[in-house]
C-alpha positions in Angstrom: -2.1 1.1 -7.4 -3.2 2.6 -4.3 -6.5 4.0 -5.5 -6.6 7.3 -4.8 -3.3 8.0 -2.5 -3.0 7.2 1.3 -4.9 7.9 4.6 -3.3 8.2 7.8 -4.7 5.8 10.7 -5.0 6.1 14.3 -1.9 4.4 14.5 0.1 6.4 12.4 0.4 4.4 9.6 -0.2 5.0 6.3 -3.1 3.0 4.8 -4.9 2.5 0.8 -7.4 4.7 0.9 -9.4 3.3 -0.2 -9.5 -1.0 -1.0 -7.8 -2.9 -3.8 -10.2 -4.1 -6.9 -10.1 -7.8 -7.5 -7.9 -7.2 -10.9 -5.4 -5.3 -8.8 -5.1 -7.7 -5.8 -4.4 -10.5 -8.1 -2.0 -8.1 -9.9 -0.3 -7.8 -6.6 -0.2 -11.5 -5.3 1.2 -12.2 -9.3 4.3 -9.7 -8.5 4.8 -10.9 -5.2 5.3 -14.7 -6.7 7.7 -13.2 -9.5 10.0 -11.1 -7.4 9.8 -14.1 -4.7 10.2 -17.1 -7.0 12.1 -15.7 -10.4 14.1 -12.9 -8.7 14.7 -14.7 -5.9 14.2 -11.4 -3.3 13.1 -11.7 0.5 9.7 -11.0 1.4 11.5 -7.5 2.8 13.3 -6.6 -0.6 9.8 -8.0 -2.3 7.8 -5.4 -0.5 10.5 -3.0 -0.8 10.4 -3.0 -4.7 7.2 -3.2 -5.0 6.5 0.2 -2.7 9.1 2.0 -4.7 8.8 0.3 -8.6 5.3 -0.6 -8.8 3.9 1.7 -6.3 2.0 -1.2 -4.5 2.6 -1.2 -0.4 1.8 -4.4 0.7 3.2 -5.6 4.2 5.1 -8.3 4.2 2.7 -10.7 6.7 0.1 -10.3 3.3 3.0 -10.7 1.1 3.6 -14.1 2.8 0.1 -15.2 3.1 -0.4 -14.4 -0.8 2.7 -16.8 -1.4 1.0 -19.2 1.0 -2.3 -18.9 -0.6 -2.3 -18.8 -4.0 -0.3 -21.0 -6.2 1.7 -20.0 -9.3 3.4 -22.0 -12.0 7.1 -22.0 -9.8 4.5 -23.1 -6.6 2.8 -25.6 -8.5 6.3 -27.4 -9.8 7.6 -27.1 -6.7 4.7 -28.9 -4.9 5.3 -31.8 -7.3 
């Protein structure tokens, strides 16, 4: 899902090269809630298995701010 491999930055990071489409962020922030809410993983392990499963390198400060941002079922429930 990285759309056409990896670029190395100034920092020495490795980085998307290019951005995520719409359909695959939301494909991403819909993982993250699963393997957060149903699996029960850390944000760590989340981003772990979703590097080396999915192929999808998120950090884990985006992983947190997509469960903070967008609600799924489990959020909604849990919200009340």
């Amino acid at each position: 899902m990285t759309a056409g491999g990896t670029r190395l930055s100034r920092n020495g990071k490795q980085y998307p090269a290019a951005p995520l489409s719409r359909e695959q962020l939301n494909r991403a922030r819909h993982l993250a809630h699963r393997l957060v809410h149903e699996h029960g993983l850390s944000l760590r392990r989340a981003r772990q298995v979703m590097a080396e499963d999915y192929g999808i390198r998120r950090s884990v400060g985006i992983i947190h701010r997509d469960l903070a941002d967008f609600l799924c079922p489990a959020c909604a429930d849990a919200d009340g």
